[in-house]
ZAMAR-664189 format. One record per residue (C-alpha): x, y, z; residue number from 1. Coordinates in steps of 0.25 Angstrom, whole numbers. Example, Ala and Ser with C-alpha at 12.3 -4.5 7.8 and 13.67 -1.06 7.14 Angstrom:
BEGIN
{{49; -18; 31}; 1}
{{55; -4; 29}; 2}
END
This chain:
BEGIN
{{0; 0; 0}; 1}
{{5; 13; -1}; 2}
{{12; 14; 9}; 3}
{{20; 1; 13}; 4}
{{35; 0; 9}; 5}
{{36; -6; -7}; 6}
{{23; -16; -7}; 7}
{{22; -29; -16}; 8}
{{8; -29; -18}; 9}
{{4; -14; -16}; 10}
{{-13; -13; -22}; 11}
{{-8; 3; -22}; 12}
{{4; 2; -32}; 13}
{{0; 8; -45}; 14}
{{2; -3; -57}; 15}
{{6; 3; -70}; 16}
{{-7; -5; -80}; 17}
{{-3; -7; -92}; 18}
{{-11; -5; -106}; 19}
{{-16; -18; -111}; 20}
{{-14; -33; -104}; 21}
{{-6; -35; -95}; 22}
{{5; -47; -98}; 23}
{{5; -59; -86}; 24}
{{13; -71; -84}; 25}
{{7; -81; -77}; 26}
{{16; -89; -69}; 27}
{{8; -102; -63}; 28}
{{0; -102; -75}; 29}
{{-6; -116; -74}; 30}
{{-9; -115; -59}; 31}
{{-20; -110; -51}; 32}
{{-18; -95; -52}; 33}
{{-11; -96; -68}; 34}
{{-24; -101; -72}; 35}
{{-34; -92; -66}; 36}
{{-24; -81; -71}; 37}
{{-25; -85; -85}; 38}
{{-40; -86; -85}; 39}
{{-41; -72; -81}; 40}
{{-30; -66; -91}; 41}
{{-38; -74; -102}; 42}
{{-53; -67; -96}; 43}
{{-43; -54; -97}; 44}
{{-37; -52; -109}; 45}
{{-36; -38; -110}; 46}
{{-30; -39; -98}; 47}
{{-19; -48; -95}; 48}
{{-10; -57; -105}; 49}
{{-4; -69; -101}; 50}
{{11; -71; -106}; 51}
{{19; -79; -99}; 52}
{{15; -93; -93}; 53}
{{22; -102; -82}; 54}
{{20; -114; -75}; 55}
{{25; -127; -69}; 56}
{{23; -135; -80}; 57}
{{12; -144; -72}; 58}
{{2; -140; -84}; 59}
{{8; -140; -96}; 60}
{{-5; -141; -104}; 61}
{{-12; -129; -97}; 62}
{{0; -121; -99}; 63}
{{1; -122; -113}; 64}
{{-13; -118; -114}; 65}
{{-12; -105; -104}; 66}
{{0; -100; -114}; 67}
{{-7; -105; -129}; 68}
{{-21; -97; -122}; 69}
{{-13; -86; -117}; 70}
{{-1; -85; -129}; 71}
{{8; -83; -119}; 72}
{{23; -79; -123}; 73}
{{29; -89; -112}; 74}
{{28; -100; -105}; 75}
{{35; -105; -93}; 76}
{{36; -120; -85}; 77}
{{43; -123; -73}; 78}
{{44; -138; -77}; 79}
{{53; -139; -88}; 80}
{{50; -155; -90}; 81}
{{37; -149; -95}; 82}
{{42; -139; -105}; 83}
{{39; -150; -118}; 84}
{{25; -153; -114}; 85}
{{23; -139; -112}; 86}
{{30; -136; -127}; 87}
{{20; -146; -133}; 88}
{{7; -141; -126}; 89}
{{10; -127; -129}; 90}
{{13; -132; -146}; 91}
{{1; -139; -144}; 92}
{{-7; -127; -142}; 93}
{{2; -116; -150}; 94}
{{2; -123; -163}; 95}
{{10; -116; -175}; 96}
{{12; -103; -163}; 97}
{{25; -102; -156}; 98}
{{24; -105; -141}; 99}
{{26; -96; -130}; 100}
{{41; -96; -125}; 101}
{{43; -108; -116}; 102}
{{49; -108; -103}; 103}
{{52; -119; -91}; 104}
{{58; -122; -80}; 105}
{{60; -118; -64}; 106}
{{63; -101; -69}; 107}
{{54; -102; -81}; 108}
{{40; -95; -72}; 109}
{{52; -85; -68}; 110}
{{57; -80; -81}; 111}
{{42; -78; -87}; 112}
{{41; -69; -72}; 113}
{{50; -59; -78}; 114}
{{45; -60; -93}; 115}
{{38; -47; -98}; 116}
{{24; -45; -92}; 117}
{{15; -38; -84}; 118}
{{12; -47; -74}; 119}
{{18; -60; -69}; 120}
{{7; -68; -60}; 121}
{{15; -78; -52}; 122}
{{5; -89; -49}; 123}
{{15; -100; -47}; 124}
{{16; -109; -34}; 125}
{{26; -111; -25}; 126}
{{39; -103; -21}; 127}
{{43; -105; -36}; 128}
{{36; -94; -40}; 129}
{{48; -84; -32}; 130}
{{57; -85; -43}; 131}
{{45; -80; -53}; 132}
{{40; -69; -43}; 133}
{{54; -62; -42}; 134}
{{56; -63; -57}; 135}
{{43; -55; -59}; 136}
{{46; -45; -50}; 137}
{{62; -45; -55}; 138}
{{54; -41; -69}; 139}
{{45; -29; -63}; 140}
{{32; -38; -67}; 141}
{{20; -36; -59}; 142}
{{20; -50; -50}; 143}
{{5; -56; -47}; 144}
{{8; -65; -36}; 145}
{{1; -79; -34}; 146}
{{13; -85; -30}; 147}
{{15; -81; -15}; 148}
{{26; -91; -12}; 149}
{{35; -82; -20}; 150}
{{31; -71; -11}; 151}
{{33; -80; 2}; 152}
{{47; -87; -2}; 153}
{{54; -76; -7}; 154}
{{47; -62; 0}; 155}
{{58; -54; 1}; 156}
{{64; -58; -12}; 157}
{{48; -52; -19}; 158}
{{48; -39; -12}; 159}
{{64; -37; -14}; 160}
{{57; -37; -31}; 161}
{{44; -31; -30}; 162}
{{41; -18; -32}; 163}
{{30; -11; -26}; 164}
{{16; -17; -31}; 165}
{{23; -27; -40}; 166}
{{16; -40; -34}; 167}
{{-1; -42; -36}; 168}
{{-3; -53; -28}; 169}
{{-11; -63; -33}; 170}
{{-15; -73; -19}; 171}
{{-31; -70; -17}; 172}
{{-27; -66; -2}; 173}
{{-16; -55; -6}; 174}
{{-22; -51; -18}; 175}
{{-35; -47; -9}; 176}
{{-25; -40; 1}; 177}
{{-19; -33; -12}; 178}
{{-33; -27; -16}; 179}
{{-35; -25; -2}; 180}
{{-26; -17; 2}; 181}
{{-27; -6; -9}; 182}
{{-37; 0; 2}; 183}
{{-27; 5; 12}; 184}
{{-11; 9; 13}; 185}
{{-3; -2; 22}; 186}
{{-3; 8; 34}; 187}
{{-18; 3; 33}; 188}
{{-17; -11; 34}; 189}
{{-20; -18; 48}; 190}
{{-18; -31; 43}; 191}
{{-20; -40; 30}; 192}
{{-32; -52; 32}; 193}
{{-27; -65; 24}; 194}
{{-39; -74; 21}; 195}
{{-40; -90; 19}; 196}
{{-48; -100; 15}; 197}
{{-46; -109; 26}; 198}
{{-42; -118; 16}; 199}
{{-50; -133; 17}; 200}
{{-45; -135; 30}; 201}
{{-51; -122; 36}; 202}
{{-56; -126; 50}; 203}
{{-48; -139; 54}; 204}
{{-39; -142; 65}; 205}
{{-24; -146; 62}; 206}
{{-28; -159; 67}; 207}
{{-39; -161; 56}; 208}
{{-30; -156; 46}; 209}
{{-20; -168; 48}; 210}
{{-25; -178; 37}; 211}
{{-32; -169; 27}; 212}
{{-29; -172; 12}; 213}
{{-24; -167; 1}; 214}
{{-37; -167; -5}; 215}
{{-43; -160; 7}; 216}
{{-33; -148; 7}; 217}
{{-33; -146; -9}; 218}
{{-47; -145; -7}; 219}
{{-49; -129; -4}; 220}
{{-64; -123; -2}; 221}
{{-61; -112; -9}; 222}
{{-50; -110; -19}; 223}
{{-45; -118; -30}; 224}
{{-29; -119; -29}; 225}
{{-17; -127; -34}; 226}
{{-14; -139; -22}; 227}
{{-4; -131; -16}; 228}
{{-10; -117; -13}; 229}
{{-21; -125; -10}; 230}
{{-14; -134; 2}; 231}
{{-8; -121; 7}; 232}
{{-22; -113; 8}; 233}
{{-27; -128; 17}; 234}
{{-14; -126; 25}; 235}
{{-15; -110; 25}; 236}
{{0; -110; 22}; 237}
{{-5; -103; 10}; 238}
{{-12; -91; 21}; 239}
{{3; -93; 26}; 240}
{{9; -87; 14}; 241}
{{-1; -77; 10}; 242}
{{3; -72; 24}; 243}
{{16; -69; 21}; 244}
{{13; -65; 6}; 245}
{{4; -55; 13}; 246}
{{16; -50; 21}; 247}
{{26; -48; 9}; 248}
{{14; -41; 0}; 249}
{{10; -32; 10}; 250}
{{20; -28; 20}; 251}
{{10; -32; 31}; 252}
{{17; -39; 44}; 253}
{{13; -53; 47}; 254}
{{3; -51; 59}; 255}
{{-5; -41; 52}; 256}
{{-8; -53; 40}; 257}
{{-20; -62; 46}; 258}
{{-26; -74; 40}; 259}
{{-42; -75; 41}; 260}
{{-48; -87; 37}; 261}
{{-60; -85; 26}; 262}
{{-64; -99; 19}; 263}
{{-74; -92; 10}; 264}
{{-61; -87; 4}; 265}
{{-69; -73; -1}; 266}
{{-60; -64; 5}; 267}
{{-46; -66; 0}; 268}
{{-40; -57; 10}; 269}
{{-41; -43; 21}; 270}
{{-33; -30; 23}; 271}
{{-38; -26; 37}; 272}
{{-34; -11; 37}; 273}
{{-30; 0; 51}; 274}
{{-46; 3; 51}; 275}
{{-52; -6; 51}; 276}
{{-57; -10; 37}; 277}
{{-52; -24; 31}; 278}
{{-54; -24; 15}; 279}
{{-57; -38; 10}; 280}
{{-55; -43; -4}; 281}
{{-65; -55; -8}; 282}
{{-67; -62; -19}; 283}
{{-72; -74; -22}; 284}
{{-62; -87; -21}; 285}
{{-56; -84; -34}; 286}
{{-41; -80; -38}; 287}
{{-46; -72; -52}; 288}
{{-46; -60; -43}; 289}
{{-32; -59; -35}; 290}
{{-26; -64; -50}; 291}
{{-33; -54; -57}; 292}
{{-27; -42; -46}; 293}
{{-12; -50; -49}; 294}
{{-13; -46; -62}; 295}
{{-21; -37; -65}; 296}
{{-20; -26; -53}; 297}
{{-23; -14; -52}; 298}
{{-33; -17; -62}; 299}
{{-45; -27; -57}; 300}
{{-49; -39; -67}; 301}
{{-64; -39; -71}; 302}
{{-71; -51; -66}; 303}
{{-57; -59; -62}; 304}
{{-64; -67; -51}; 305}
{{-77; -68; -46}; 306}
{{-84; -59; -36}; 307}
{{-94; -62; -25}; 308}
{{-109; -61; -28}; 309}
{{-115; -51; -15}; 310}
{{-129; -56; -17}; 311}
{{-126; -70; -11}; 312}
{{-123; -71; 5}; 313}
{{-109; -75; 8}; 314}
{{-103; -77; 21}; 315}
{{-88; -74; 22}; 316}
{{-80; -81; 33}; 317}
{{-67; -79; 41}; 318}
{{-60; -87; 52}; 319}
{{-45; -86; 60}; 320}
{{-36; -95; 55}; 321}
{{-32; -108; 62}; 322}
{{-18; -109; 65}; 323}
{{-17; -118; 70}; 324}
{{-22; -128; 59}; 325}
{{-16; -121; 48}; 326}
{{-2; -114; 53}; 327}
{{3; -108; 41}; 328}
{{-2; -95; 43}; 329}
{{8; -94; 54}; 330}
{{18; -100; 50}; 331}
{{18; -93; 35}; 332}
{{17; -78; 45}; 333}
{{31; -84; 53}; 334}
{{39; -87; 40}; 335}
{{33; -74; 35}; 336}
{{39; -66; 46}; 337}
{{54; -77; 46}; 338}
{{54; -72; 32}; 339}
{{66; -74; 24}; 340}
{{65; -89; 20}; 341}
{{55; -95; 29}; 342}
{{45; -91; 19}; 343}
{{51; -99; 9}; 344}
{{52; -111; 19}; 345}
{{39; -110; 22}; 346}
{{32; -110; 7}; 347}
{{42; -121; 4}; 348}
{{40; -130; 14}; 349}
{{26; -130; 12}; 350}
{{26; -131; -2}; 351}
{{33; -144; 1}; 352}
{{24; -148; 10}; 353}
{{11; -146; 1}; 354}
{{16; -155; -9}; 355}
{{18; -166; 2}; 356}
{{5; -162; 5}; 357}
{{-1; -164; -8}; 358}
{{7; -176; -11}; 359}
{{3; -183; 1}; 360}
{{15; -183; 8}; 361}
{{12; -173; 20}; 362}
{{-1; -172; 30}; 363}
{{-6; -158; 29}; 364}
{{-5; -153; 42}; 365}
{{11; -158; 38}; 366}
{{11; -147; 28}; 367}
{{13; -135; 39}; 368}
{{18; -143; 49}; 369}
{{30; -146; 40}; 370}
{{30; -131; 32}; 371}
{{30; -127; 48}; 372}
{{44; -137; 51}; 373}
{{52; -132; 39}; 374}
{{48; -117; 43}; 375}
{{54; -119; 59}; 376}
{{66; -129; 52}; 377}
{{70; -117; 43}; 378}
{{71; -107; 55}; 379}
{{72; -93; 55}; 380}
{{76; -88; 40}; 381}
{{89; -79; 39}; 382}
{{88; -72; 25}; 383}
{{77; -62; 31}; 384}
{{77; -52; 18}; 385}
{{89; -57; 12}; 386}
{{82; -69; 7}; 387}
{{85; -72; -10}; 388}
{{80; -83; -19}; 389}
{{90; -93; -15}; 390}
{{88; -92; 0}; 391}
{{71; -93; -4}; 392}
{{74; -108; -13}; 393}
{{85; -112; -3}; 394}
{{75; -112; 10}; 395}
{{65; -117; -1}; 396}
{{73; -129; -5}; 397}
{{75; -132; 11}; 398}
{{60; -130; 15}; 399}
{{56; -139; 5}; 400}
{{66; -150; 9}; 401}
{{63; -148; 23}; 402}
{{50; -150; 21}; 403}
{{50; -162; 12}; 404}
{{58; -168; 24}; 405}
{{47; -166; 35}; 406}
{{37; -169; 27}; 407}
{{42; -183; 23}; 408}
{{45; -186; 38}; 409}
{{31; -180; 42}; 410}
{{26; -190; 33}; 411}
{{33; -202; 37}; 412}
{{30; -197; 52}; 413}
{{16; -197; 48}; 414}
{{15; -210; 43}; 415}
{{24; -218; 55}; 416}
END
């Protein structure tokens, strides 16, 4: 706001628009967010042009389509092994027409980052998408930011490169504080309210929560995500990070960032302000709109999600958070104040501990329980604001071991 000290995400900052559509490369453009991006820049025409593709390479056939549909100039895939298959899809489709540029390989989604654009819309999954996020800010492009782990692993290292107003972020819950937030300066703010779903465990014990399923956590009541995001909103771990997001984005201290719990998920998020007033922002479930402010602000999108119908009752509910059952919040507010690489430590060792998780191999109240040992194992973190790249993937590299470890021997505990 407009008078905090060199914001990421300022709502205030005057955008220079440009005449015509504005040029976006979609990072993550087979995943959750890639998709429902595309769907709007295709309703939007004469607004956004898509011209840069990347993905993991997990689905070849639908990112051939994307870049034919969109005549894109480039496409990008992590997994080179993938590279022919996408080469022949792509042939397929084009015909006689040359194909876009190809690219693949681990840098591949960080060299389209800094290609010419307007926008880049990071909507990639996982700490890997750090390497993208700087690029894109290296290049001056405008950032609209799905990928929080960037953000959360490597903090410093984002707000060392963004400039004032450079980041839209693109989560539901900062994208409401985003909009929010243009109602007041920072002197103003009392506090910033954090809502969640609850997830599909909302309401059970820790001890109930020992033999759920798979199944049952991927089973969200409200929003339709990719397995990963959605195991992090039934463990909150995802709440966790938004926490800390919060406190990069915004300058704000950890104890003035609460989490309410609200399972109709209407509200996405709160700004409660020095007076009194707090400003919601609701919609309902739906990314359309916190995609539409990434890459479209400051102008609004036309119909880029749905809005409530006021001549039907509704009732709109919100409850304290357990946490004791679901202790990520805290933990995620106790990294966040370590800093330096316990961030990193953090995201890491539960990224790791998901995809045990998912595969079978780890109970889920195992998830926490082991994120929570690695944390206390790596200790206090020494690199404070001198933290670079190499010390981020070095505490990464370890996390993930480290949790591997613990989570093999929980399991063979559990089973003795």
């Amino acid at each position: 706001m407009s008078d905090r000290p060199s914001p990421l995400a300022d709502p205030h900052i005057a955008f220079d628009v440009s005449e015509g559509r504005r040029d976006i490369v979609v990072l993550g453009s087979t995943g959750s967010i890639g998709t429902q991006a595309i769907d709007l820049v295709l309703r939007n025409p004469d607004r956004f042009r898509v011209t840069a593709l990347a993905a993991s390479g997990g689905r070849v056939g639908l990112l051939a389509e994307q870049a034919h549909r969109l005549k894109v100039a480039a496409v990008a895939v992590a997994r080179e092994e993938v590279l022919p298959e996408l080469r022949e899809a792509l042939t397929a489709l084009y015909g006689s027409e040359p194909l876009p540029e190809l690219l693949a390989g681990p840098d591949a989604a960080t060299q389209l980052a800094a290609s010419p654009c307007h926008t880049v819309l990071n909507g990639i999954t996982g700490s890997i998408g750090l390497a993208p996020t700087l690029a894109a800010l290296e290049a001056g492009r405008t950032l609209a930011l799905a990928n929080k782990e960037s953000l959360i692993v490597g903090g410093p290292l984002v707000k060392a490169l963004a400039k004032p107003g450079q980041i839209i972020p693109v989560d539901s819950e900062h994208a409401a504080l985003f909009q929010a937030l243009a109602a007041g300066t920072r002197a103003d703010v009392r506090k910033l309210v954090v809502t969640a779903s609850g997830g599909p465990f909302r309401g059970r014990t820790r001890e109930q929560l020992a033999h759920v399923t798979r199944e049952d956590a991927l089973a969200h009541p409200t929003w339709a995500m990719g397995p990963v995001i959605t195991v992090n909103s039934a463990t909150l771990v995802n709440k966790g990070l938004e926490v800390i997001e919060a406190h990069l984005l915004y300058d704000i201290p950890f104890d003035r960032i609460e989490v309410v719990v609200h399972p109709q998920s209407y509200v996405h998020s709160m700004v409660e302000f020095t007076d009194g007033s707090t400003l919601a922002q609701a919609t309902p479930p739906d990314m359309g709109g916190p995609i539409a402010i990434g890459i479209g602000w400051p102008e609004r999108v036309p119909d880029a999600a749905p809005a409530f119908d006021w001549s039907k009752a509704s009732t709109w509910e919100f409850f304290p958070l357990d946490t004791e059952a679901f202790p990520s919040v805290g933990l995620a507010r106790h990294v966040g104040e370590l800093g330096g690489t316990a961030p990193a430590v953090f995201n890491a060792a539960n990224e790791e501990c998901v995809e045990a998780f998912l595969a079978g191999r780890l109970p889920f109240n195992g998830i926490m329980d082991t994120v929570t040992a690695v944390v206390a194992e790596h200790g206090v973190p020494g690199t404070g604001t001198s933290l670079t790249v190499p010390d981020v993937l070095e505490a990464e590299t370890w996390a993930r071991a480290r949790a591997r470890e613990l989570a093999v021997k929980a399991t063979a505990e559990a089973r003795a």
